[in-house]
N, C-alpha and C positions, 0 to 999 in steps of 0.2 A: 795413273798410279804413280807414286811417289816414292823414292826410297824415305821409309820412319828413320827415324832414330839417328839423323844423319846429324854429325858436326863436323864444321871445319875448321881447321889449324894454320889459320893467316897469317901473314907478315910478309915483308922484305926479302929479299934475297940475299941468302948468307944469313939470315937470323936465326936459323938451327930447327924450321918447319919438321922436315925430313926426321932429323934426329929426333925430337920430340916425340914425333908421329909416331917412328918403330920402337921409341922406348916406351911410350902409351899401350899401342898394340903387345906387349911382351907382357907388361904387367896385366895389363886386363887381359889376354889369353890365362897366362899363369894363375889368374884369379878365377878360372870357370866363365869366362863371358867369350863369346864367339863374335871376333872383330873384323868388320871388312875394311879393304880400302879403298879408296881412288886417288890418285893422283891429276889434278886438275893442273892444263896449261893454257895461257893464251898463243903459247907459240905455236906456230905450223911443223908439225911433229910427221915423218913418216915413220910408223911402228911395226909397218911391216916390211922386211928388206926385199928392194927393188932385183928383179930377176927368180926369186924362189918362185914357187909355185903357188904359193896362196896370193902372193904378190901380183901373179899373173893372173889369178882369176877374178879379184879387183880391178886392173887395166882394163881386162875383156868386160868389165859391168857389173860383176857379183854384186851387191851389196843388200842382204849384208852377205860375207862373205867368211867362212871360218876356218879355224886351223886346229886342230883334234888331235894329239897324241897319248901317248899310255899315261905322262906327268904331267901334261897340262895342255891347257885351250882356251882359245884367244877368238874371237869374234871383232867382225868390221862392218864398221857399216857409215855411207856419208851421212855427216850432219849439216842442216840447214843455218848459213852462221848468224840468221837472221832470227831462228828460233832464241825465247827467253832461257837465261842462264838454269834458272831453277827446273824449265819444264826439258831441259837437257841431261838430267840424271833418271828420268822414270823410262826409260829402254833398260837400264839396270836395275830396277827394282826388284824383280824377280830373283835374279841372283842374290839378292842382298836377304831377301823375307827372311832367311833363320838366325841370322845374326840379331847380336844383343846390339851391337852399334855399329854405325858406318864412321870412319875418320876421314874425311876431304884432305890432301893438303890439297890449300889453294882455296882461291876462286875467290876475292873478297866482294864482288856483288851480289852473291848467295843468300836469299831470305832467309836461310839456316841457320843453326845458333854459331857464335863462330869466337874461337877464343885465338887470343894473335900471342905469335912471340916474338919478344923484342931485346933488343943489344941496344943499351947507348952507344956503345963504342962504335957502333956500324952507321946508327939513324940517330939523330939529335932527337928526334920526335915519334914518337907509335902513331900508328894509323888512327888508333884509337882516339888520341885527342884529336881528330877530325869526325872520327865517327863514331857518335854515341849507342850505334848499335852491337858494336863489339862487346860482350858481355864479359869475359876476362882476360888480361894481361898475365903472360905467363914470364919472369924477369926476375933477376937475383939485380938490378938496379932502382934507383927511386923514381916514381917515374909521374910526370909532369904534366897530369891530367886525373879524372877521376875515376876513374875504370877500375874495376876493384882486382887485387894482384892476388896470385897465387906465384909461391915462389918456386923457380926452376928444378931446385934442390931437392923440393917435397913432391915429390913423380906419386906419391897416393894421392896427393890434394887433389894434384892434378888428375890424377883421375876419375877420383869419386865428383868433380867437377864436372867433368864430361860426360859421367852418367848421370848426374843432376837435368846435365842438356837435353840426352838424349831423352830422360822420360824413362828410364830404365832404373830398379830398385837395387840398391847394394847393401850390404855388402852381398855378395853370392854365396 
């Protein structure tokens, strides 16, 4: 099983993923759609802190191994880092089934539909003009490839964009 409906939100570091991402999420909550998310890294992250007790119940083996309180809960479990990118989000499927969209940030080797943001002033070049699978450029700049742009400014484009992706009807 697979998370549906998923896109991701690519680009460079410091090209404004993150912000994008929660000001996407804000608008399409406020518009009646139920949005999850993930944050995708390549870096070696511990996200549980070393010496608690959940922490310790991964050292001793747990995995997966969870943590449960009245506001919220967090589940662990080791990943195989030789397992494919894309078949590394279906352990989260389940969580995601009522949502109208999943937003990635991250992950640019993701077969998902995947829309990047870009700054000249950071990157001379988007990802995009290297890879034609990028389906839109999100940039208040001109930008020096063919990737069809949605400007920064217009947070509806952009989002009825992303439900275009996901496969999902708007307006709600």
């Amino acid at each position: 099983m697979t998370i549906a409906k998923r896109v991701h939100i690519v680009g460079r570091k410091n090209h404004g993923k993150t912000t994008l991402l929660c000001e996407l999420t804000q608008w399409l909550t406020d518009h009646g759609y139920r949005v999850g998310t993930i944050k995708h890294t390549h870096h070696q992250h511990e996200l549980d802190l070393p010496g608690k007790d959940s922490h310790r119940h991964r050292a001793a083996g747990g995995s997966p191994a969870g943590i449960l309180s009245r506001t919220t809960s967090a589940l662990f479990w080791d990943v195989d880092p030789n397992e494919q990118s894309d078949d590394r989000y279906a352990p989260f499927a389940p969580m995601f089934e009522k949502c109208d969209v999943v937003l990635v940030e991250g992950d640019q080797s993701s077969k998902a539909p995947r829309i990047e943001v870009w700054r000249k002033d950071v990157a001379p070049e988007p990802l995009s003009a290297t890879d034609p699978t990028i389906r839109y450029i999100v940039t208040e700049d001109p930008v020096p490839c063919a990737t069809t742009v949605l400007r920064r400014s217009d947070l509806a484009s952009v989002a009825h964009a992303v439900l275009e992706l996901a496969g999902v009807q708007h307006p709600k």
